[in-house]
N, C-alpha and C positions, 0 to 999 in steps of 0.2 A: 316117380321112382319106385320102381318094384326091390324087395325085398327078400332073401332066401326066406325056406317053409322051416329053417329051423330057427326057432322063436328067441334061442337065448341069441342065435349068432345075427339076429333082423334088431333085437332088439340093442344091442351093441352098436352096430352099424349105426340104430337112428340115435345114439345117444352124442357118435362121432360127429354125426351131420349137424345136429344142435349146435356142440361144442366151437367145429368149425362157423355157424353163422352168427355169433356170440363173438367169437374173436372175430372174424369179419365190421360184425357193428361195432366192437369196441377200437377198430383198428379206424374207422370209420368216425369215430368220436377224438378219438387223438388228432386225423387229422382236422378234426372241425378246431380243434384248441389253437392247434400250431397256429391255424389260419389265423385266429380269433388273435393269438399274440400275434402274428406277422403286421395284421393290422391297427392292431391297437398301438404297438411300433411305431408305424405308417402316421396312425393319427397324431402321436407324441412327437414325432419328428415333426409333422407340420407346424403343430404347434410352437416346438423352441427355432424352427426355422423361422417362426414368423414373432418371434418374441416382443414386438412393438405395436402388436394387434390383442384385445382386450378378446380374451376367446376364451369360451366357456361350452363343457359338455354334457347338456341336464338332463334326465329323466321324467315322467310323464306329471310326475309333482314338484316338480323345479329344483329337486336334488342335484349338489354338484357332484359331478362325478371325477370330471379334469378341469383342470386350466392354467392358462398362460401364465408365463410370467408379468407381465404387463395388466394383466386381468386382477394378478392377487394385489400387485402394486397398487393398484387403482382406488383396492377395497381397504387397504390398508394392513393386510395380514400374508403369512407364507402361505405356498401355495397346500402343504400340506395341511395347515387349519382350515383350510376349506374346504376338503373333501370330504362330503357328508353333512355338510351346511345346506341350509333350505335359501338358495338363492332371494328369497322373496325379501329376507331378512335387511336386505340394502337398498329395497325398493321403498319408496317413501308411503305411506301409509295410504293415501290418497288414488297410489297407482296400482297398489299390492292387485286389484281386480282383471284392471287392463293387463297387468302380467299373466296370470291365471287363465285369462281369454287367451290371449295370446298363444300359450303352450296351448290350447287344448285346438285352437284353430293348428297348428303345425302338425301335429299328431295325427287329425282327422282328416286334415285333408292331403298332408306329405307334401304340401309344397312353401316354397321359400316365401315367408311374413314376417314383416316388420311391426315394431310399435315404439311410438317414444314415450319414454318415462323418465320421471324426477329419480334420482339416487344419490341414496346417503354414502359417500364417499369418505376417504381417511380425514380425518378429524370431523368427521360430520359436514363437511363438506358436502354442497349440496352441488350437483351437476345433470344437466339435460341432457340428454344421449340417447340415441339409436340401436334397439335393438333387434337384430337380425336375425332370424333361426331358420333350421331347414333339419329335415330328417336327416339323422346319421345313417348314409348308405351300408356300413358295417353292422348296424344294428340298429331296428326301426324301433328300439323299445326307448331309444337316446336321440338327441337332438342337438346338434352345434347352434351355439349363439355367439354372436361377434359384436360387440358393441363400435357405434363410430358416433363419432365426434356431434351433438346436434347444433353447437354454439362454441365459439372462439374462447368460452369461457375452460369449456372441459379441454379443449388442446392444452390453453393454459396449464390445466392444472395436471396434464398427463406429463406435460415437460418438468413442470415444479417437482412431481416424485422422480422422474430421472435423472435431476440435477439437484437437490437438494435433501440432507439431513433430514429426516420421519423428525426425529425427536425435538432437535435443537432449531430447526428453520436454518441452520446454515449452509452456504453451498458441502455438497459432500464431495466424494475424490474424484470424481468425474468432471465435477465443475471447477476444483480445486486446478486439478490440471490443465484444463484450458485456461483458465485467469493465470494461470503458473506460469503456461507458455506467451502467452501477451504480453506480460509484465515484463520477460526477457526478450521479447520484439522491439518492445519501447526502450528497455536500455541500452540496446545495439543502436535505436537511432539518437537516441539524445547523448551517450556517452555515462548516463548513471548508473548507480548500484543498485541491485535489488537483494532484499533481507527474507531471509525463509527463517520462520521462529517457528520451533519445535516445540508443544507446553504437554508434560501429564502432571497430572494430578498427584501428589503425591501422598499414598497411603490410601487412594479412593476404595479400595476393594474392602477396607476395612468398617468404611461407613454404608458399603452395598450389603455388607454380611449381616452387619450389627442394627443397622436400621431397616434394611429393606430394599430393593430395587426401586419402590415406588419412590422414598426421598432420594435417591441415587439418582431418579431421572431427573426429580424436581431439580436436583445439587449441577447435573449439568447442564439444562436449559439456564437456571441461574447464573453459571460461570459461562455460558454464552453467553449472555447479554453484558458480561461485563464486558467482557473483551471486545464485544462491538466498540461498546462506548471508550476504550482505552484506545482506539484505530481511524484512522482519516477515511472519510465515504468511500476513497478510491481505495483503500485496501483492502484487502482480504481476507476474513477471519472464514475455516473451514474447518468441522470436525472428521477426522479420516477412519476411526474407531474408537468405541469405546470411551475413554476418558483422554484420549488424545486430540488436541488440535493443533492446528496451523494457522500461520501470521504471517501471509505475503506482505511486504511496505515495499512500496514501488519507490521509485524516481528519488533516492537515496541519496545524497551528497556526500555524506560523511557517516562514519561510526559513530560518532554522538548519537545521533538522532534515534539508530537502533537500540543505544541502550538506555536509552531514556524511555522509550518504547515499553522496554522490555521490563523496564524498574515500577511502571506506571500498570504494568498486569501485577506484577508479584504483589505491590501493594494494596490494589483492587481484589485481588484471590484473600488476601488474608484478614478482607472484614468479613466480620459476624454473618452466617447465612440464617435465615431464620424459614426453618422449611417445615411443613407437617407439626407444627407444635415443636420443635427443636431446636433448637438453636447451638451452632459450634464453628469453627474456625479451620478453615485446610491453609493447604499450600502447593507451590507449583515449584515445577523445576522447568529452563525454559534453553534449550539450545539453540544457534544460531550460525548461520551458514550465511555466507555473502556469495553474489556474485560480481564480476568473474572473478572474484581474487578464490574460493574454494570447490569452484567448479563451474561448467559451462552446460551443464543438463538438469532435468528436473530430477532425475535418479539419483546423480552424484548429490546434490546439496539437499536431498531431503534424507538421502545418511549420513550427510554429517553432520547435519541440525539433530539430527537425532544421538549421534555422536557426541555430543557435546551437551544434551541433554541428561544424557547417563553421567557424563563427567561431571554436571552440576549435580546429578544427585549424590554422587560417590562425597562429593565436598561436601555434604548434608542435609541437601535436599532446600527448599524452598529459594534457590537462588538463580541465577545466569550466569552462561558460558561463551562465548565466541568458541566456535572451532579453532580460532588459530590462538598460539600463545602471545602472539603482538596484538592481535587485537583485544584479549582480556586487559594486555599490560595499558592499553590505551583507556580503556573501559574503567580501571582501579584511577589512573590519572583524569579521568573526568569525572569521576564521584567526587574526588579530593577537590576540585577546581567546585565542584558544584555546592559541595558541603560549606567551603567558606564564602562564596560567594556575595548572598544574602546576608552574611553575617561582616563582610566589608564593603556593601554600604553603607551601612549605619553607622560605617566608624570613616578614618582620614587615611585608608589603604591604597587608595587610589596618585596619582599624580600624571599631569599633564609630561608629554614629550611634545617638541615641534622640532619638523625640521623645513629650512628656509626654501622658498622657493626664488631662485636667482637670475636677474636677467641675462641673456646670452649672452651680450655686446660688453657689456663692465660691469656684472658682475654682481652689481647691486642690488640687495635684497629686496623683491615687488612683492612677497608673497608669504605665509606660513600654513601648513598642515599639523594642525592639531590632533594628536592622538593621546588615549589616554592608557597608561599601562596601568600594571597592579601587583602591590607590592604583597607579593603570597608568604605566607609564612612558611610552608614547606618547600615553596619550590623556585624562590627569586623572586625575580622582579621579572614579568609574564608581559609580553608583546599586547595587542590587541586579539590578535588570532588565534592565540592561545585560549580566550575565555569564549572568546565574542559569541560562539557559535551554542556556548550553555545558556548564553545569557537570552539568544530568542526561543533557544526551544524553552526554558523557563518562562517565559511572560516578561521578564529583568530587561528586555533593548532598552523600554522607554526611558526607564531609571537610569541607565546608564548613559544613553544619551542626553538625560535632564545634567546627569553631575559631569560630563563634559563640557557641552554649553557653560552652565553656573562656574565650572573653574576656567573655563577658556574667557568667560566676559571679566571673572576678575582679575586676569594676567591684562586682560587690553587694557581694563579703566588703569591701573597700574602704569603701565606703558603708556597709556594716552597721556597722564597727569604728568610724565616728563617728559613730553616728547620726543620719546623714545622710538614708539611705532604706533605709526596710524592704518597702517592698511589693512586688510582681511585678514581670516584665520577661516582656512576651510576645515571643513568638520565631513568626515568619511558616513555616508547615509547605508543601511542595509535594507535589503530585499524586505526581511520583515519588520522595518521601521515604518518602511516605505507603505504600507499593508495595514499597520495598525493604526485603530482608530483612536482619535487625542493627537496626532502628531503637531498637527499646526496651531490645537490650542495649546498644548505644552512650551511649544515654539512663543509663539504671542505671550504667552505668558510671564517667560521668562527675559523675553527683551523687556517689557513693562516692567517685570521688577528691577531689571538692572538701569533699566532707564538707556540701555546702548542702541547705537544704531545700528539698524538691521544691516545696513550695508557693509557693517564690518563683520558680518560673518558669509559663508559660504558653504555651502551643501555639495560634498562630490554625490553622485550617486554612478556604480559602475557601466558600460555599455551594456555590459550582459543584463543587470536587473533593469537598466531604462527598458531594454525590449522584453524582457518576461515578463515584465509587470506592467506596462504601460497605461493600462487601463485604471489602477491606481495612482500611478508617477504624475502621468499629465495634469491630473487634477489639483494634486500636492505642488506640484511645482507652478503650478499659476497661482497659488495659493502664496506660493512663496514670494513669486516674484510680484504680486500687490504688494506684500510685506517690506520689498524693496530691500530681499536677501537674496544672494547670487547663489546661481547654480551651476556646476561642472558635471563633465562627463568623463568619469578617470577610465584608465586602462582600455583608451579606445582604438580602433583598429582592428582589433582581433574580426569583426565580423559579422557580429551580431545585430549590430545597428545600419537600417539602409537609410539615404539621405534627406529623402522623405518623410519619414518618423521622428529624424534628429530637427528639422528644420519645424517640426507639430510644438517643439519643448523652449521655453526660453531661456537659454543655454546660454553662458556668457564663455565660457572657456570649454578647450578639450585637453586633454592630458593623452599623450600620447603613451601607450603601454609598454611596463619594462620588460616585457618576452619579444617586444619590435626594438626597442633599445638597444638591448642588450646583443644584437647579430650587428647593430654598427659599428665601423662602417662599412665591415669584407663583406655582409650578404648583400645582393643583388635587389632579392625580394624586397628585404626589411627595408632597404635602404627605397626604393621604391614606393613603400607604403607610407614610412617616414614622408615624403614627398608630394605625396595626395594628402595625406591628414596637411599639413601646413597650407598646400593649397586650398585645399575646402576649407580649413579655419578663416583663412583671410579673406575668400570669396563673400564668408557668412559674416566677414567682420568679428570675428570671436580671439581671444587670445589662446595660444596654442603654445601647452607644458611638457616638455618632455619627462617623463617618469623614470629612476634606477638610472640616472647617469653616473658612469664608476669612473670614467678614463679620459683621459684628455684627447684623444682620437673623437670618441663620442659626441665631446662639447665641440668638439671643433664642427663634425660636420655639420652639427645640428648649428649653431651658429653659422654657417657658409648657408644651409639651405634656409635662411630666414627665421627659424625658431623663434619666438619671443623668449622664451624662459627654459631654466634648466631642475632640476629638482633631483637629488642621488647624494651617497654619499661620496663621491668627487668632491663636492662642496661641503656637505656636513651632513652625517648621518641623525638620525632626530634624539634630540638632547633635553634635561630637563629645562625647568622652568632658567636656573640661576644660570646653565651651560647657555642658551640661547638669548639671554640678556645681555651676557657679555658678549657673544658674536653680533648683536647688534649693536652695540657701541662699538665696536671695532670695525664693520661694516660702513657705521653710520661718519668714522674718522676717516677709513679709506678716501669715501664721497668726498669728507670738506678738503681733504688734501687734494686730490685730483682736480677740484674746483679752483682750489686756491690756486694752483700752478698752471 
């Protein structure tokens, strides 16, 4: 470039020319930045696109510069404490060299090299794994590493941090939710409830501030482990944040169960924790959601457990809530049942009922069902069904079954010594009687002390608990029948039982169920059903009861189609010990009369 000869105006000119190739280079440097971002962009995208890939971006000394989310998981820290970390720090001490090698073979030669190495994972977790590197094409001064799997062990454990609580080892909300939607699978096919319990902690922020995060973690790993142990295998304890958990109880039958549940954490929260040299007492507040009766989705009944969790705290905190106001009123009605429960058996609150069971043809008493009511101080005189269902989730069937038996044997030796009545007294069996162990020495035992014969008592056990439990049944009922005490099948019909499983059990009688009864004689169906059960009883030889006969329409058909027996209050609804004595004398005068003539 030539110049004018006047010096100030050449000199001018080349000061322009500078200036322009200085903006030129800086404009030139801007765009090298933008790039530098477009790309680094580029490479962050890839990374959370690939968020289930352990992906890491080092520099020539193994400093991290980025990485994945699955990478920081892995290591057990956010992905922000890792940037500016010396990778090597996770490599087990043994390897720390072969890593070192490693990077400096990637750098030198720029092409894609492996190496496996041990690594201290989150809790010191140790895992063998593959690591992968290759020059960063954005910038050779950096290098992508990808770790992959070298052992079923590290899959394992990549799944445990995406499915499971850092802190606590419990499932967390990812896994909460899939066991969440299952549990609601299973109760659409079986027909049960399922319980979602809502628990926090109440006042924890105050033992986070005053003692520390570190007892705070110890305080809730601690109050995990209670709650395991307060829950059946198959349930679900899950922590969703913070000092909050969740208590899926699957396969639910009733509200009892949930608040027994739910009484059996508040108790366990409020012993002594002794943590760090410490030692002090909390408490919890615990809501609770049913389904379907407060919703049909995991969204709905995980705000109303929570709903109802606040409402227990508003009442003062360390207590329990049902979302709905019948279910708490049922809840207060079962503490009441449960409170005195253990405290009448020790005393003579109890009393037998029977009511007769009658032949179809005249009428004649063949038969009695023993049950045993309970004389409540607050609240009457209480059915069987009313308690029964505190009494197994308590541990209380066996007892209560023992003071059945013991008052049913002394109403027969009674009746026997006047020849009054000699025949059976069947005795109603439950799912968890049937389950617990002692039953048939309990049994044996107490025929030997009464000195009765077994063959004057009788075991119902339902169609539904012969087939849910059968694996326990068969065994008790052959046990039984050495014993040379009779076994029935009440409420049968409905379904539950195929003919091939009935015909495994040695069954003297069926009872035919009053939801089949009770449509005789106008349904079709029932009336049908009624018709098979009778035929298959007589096929098998067995004598066959009809259950809840109200009407004289009822007895009639049931006697036209062969019935042996009738049972309902048509004849007599079940009566005490003194009611049932005298309908046997008067039963037993009937007979001599119609003999006589």
């Amino acid at each position: 470039m030539s110049y004018p000869a006047d010096p100030a105006i050449a000199s001018l000119l080349n000061e322009l020319h500078l200036q322009r190739l200085e903006m030129e280079q800086r404009n030139r440097q801007i765009s090298t930045i933008q790039r530098r971002l477009e790309e680094s962009e580029e490479r962050f995208a890839d990374i959370y696109e690939n968020a289930q890939i352990c992906y890491f971006i080092l520099n020539k000394e193994g400093v991290i510069h980025e990485v994945s989310a699955s990478g920081a998981l892995l290591l057990g820290m956010q992905s922000e404490q890792l940037i500016g970390e010396e990778f090597s720090r996770w490599v087990a001490k043994e390897d720390v060299d072969d890593f070192l090698a490693h990077l400096g073979r990637v750098f030198e030669n720029g092409s894609k090299t492996s190496v496996e190495l041990n690594m201290r994972c989150l809790n010191g977790h140790k895992c063998h794994v593959i690591l992968e590197s290759t020059i960063d094409e954005f910038d050779h001064d950096l290098c992508k590493s990808v770790l992959f799997e070298a052992t079923n062990t590290y899959r394992e454990h990549i799944y445990y941090l995406a499915h499971y609580d850092v802190l606590t080892a419990l499932p967390n909300r990812v896994l909460f939710q899939d066991r969440f939607a299952q549990a609601l699978a299973s109760a659409d096919r079986k027909g049960d409830m399922v319980a979602l319990l809502f628990l926090d902690l109440d006042r924890f922020k105050s033992i986070n501030d005053s003692l520390g995060h570190i007892v705070g973690d110890e305080l809730l790993k601690s109050v995990a482990r209670r709650l395991v142990r307060c829950t059946r295998k198959f349930d679900t304890v899950a922590r969703l944040s913070g000092d909050e958990f969740v208590i899926i109880l699957s396969s639910i039958a009733n509200s009892d169960f949930i608040s027994i549940v739910a009484e059996n954490v508040l108790e366990s929260i409020k012993a002594p924790f002794h943590i760090e040299g410490h030692v002090f007492s909390i408490s919890a507040s615990i809501g609770a959601s049913v389904y379907p009766n407060d919703g049909d989705d995991m969204q709905t009944l995980l705000r109303n457990a929570d709903s109802a969790m606040y409402h227990a705290k508003k009442l003062g905190r360390g207590n329990f809530q049902f979302y709905t106001d019948e279910m708490n009123a049922r809840v207060l009605e079962s503490l009441a049942i449960e409170n005195n429960l253990k405290k009448a058996l020790g005393t003579n609150g109890f009393e037998m009922y029977y009511q007769p069971q009658v032949e179809a043809g005249s009428g004649r008493i063949i038969g009695l069902e023993g049950m045993l009511y309970w004389h409540h101080p607050e609240f009457g005189l209480l059915e069987p069904d009313a308690f029964m269902q505190v009494a197994e989730d308590r541990g209380l069937i066996l007892d209560i079954l023992s003071l059945t038996l013991n008052k049913a044997a002394d109403q027969l030796d009674e009746w026997r010594k006047t020849g009054l009545y000699t025949a059976s007294v069947a005795i109603r069996m439950s799912a968890t009687q049937i389950r617990r162990h002692g039953l048939i020495g309990a049994v044996s035992q107490l025929l030997r002390n009464a000195g009765m014969d077994p063959g004057l008592f009788e075991f119902e056990i339902t169609e539904r608990d012969l087939a849910h439990e059968s694996d326990a049944a068969l065994p008790i009922s052959n046990e039984l029948r050495k014993m040379e005490v009779k076994l029935s099948v009440a409420n049968f019909g409905i379904g539950y039982c195929s003919l091939s499983s009935l015909r495994a059990f040695p069954v003297s009688k069926l009872k035919i169920g009053k939801s089949i009864v009770a449509d005789l004689p106008g349904n079709p169906d029932s009336a049908a059903i009624a018709d098979a059960i009778i035929s298959l009883a007589k096929s098998l030889g067995l004598v066959v009861i009809a259950e809840g006969v109200e009407s004289m329409d009822q007895w009639e058909f049931l006697k036209s189609r062969g019935c042996h027996g009738i049972q309902g209050r048509f004849f007599s609804a079940a009566v005490d010990a003194a009611g049932i004595t005298t309908i046997l004398r008067e039963n037993r005068s009937v007979q001599q009369d119609q003999e006589l003539r």
